[in-house]
N, CA and C atoms as an extended XYZ file, in Angstrom:
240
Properties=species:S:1:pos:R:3:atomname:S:1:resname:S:1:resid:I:1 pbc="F F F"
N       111.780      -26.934       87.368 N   UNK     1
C       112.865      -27.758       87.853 CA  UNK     1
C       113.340      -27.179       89.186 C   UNK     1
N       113.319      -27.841       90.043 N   UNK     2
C       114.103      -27.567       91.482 CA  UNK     2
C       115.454      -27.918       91.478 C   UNK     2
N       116.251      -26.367       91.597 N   UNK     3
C       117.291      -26.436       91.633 CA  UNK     3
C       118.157      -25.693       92.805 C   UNK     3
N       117.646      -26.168       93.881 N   UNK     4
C       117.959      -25.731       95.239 CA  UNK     4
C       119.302      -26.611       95.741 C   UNK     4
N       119.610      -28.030       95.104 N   UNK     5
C       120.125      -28.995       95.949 CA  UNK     5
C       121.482      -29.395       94.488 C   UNK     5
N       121.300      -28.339       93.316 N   UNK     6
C       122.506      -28.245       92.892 CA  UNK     6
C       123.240      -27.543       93.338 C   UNK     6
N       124.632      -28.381       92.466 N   UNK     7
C       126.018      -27.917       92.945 CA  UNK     7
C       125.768      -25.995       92.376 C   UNK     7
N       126.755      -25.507       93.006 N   UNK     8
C       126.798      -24.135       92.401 CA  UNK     8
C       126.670      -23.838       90.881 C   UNK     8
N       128.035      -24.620       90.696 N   UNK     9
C       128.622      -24.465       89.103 CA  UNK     9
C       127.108      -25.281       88.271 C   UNK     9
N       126.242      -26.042       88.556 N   UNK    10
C       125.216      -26.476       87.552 CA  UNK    10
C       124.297      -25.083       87.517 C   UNK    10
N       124.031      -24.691       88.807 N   UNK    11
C       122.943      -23.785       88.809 CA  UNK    11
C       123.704      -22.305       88.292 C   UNK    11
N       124.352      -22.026       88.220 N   UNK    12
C       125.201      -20.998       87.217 CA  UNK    12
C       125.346      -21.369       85.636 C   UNK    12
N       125.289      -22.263       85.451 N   UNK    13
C       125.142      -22.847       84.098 CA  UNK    13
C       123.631      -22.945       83.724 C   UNK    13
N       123.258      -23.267       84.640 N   UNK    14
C       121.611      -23.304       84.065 CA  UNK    14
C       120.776      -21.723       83.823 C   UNK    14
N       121.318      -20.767       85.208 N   UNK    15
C       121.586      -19.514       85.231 CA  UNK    15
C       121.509      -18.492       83.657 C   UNK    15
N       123.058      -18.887       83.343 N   UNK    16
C       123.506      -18.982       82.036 CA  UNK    16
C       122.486      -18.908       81.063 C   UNK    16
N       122.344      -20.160       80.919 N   UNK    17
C       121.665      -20.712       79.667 CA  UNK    17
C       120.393      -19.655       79.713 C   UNK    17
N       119.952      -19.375       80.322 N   UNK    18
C       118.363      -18.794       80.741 CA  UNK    18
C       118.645      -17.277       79.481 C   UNK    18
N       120.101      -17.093       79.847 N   UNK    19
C       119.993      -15.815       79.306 CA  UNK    19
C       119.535      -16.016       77.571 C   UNK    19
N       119.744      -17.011       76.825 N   UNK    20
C       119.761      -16.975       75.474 CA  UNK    20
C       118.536      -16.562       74.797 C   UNK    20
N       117.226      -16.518       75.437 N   UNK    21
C       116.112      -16.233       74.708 CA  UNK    21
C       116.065      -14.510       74.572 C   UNK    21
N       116.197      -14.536       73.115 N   UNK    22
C       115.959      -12.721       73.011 CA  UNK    22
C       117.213      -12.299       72.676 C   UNK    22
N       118.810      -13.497       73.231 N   UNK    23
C       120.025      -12.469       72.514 CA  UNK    23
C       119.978      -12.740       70.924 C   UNK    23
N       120.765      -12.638       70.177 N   UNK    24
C       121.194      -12.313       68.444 CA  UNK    24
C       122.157      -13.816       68.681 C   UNK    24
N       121.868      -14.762       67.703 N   UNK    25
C       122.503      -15.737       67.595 CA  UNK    25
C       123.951      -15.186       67.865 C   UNK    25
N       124.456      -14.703       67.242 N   UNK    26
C       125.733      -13.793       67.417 CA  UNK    26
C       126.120      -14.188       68.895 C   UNK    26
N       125.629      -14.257       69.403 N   UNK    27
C       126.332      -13.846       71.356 CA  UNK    27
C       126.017      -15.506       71.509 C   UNK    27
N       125.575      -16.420       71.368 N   UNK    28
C       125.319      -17.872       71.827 CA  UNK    28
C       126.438      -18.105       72.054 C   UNK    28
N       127.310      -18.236       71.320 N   UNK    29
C       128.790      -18.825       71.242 CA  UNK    29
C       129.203      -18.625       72.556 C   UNK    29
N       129.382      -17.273       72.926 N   UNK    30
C       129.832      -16.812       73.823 CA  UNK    30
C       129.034      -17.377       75.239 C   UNK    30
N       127.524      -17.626       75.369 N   UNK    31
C       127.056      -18.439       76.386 CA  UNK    31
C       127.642      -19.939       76.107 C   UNK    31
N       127.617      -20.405       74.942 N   UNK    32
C       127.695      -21.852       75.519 CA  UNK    32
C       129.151      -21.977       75.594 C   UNK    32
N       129.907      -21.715       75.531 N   UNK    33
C       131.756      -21.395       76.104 CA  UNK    33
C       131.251      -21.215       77.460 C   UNK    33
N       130.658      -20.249       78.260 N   UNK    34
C       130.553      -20.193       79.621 CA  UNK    34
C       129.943      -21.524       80.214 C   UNK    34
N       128.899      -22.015       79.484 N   UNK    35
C       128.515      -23.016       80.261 CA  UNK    35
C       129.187      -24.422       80.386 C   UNK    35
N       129.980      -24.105       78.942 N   UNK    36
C       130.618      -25.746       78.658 CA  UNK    36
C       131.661      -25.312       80.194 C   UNK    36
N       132.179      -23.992       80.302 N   UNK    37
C       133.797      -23.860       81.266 CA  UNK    37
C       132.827      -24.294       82.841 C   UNK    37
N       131.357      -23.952       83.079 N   UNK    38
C       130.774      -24.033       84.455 CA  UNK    38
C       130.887      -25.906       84.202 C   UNK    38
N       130.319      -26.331       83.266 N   UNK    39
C       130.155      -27.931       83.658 CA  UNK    39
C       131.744      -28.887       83.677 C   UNK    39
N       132.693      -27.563       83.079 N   UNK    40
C       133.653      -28.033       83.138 CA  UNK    40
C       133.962      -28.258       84.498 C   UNK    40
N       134.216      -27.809       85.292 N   UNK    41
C       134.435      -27.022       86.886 CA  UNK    41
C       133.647      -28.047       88.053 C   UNK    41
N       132.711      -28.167       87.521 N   UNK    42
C       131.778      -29.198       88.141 CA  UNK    42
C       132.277      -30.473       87.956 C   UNK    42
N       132.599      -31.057       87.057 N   UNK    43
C       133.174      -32.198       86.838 CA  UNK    43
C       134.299      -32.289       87.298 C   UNK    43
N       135.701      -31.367       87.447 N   UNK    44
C       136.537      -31.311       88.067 CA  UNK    44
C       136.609      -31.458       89.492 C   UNK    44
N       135.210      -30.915       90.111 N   UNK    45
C       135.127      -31.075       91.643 CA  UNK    45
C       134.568      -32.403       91.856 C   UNK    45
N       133.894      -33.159       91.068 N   UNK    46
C       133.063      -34.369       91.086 CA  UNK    46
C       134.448      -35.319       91.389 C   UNK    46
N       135.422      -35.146       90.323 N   UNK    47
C       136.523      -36.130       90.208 CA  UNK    47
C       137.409      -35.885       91.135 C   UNK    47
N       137.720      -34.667       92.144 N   UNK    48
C       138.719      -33.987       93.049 CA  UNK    48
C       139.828      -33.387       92.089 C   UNK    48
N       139.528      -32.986       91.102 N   UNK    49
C       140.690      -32.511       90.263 CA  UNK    49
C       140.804      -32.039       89.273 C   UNK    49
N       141.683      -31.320       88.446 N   UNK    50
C       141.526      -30.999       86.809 CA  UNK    50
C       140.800      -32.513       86.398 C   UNK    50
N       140.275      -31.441       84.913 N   UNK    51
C       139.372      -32.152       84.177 CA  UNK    51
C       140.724      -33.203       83.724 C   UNK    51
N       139.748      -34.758       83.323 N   UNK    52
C       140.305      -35.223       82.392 CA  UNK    52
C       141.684      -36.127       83.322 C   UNK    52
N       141.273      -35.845       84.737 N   UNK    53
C       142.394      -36.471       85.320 CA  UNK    53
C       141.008      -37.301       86.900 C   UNK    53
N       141.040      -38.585       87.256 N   UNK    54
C       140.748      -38.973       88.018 CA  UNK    54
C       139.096      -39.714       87.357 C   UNK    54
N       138.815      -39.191       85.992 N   UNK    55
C       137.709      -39.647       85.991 CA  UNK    55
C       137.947      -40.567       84.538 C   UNK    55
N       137.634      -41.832       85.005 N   UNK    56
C       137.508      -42.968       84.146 CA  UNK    56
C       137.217      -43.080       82.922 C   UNK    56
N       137.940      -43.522       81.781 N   UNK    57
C       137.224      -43.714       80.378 CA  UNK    57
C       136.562      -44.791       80.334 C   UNK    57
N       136.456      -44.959       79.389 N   UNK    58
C       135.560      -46.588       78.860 CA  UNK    58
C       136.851      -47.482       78.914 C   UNK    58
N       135.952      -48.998       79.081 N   UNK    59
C       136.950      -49.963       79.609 CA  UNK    59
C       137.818      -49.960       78.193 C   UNK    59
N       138.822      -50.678       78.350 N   UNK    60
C       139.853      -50.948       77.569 CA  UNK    60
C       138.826      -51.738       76.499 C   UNK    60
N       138.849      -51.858       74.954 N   UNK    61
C       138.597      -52.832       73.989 CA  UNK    61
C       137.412      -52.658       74.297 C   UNK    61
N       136.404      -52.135       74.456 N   UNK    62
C       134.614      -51.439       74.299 CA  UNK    62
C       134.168      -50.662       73.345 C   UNK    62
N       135.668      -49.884       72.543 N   UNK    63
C       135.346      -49.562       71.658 CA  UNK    63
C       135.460      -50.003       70.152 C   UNK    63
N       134.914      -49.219       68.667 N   UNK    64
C       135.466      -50.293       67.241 CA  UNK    64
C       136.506      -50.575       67.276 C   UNK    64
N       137.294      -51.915       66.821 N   UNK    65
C       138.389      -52.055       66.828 CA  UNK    65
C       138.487      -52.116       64.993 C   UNK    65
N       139.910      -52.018       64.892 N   UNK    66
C       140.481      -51.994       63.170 CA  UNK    66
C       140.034      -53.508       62.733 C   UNK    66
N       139.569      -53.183       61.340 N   UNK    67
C       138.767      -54.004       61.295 CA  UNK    67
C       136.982      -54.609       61.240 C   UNK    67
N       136.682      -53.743       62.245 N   UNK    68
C       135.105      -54.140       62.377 CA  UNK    68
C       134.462      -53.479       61.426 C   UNK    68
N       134.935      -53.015       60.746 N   UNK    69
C       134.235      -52.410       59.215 CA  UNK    69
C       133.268      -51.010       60.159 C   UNK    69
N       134.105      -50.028       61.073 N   UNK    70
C       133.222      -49.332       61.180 CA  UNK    70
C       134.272      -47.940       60.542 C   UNK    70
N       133.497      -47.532       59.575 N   UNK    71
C       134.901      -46.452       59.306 CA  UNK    71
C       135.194      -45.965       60.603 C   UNK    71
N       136.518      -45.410       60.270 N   UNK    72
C       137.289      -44.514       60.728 CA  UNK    72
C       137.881      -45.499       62.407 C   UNK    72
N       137.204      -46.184       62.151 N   UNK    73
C       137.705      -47.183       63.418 CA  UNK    73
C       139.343      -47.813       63.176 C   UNK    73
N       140.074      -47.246       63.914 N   UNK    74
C       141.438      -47.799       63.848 CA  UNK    74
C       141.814      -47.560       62.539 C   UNK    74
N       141.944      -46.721       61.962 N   UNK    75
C       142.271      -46.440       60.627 CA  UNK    75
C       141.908      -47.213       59.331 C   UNK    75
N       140.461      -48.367       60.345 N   UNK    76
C       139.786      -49.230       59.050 CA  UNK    76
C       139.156      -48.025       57.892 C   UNK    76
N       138.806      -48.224       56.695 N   UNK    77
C       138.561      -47.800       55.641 CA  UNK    77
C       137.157      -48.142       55.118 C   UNK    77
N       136.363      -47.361       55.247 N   UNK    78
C       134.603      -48.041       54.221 CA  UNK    78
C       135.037      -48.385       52.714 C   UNK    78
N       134.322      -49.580       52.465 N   UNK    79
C       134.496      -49.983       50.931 CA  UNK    79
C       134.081      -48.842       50.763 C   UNK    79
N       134.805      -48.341       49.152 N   UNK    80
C       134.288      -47.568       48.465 CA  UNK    80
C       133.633      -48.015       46.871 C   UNK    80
């Protein structure tokens, strides 16, 4: 993979990730916390801002609504 023309924060995450072959499941946790906080960071610069602010959800009513028999959708209920 050519990764010359990523952003910093991807190629530090990808960086990252590289390290997991050979550690003790034990320590993963601790990489994928770093990588989730690098793609966090990246997305923040994508949007100009903290996460979770400037970048769009899904349109209004795209998702189950109460009712559509999908559990847990709007506090609808699966026959039991």
């Amino acid at each position: 993979m050519n990764t010359d023309e990523l952003p910093a924060e991807l190629t530090a995450a990808l960086t990252r990730l590289a390290t997991l072959p050979g550690r003790p499941a034990a320590e993963h946790l601790e990489v994928f916390e770093d990588v989730h906080r690098l793609l966090e960071e990246s997305l923040q610069d994508l949007a100009g801002g903290p996460a979770g602010r400037g970048v769009p959800g899904p349109p209004a009513g795209s998702g189950p609504q109460a009712g559509s028999g999908v559990p847990g959708a709007g506090g609808a209920r699966a026959p039991r």
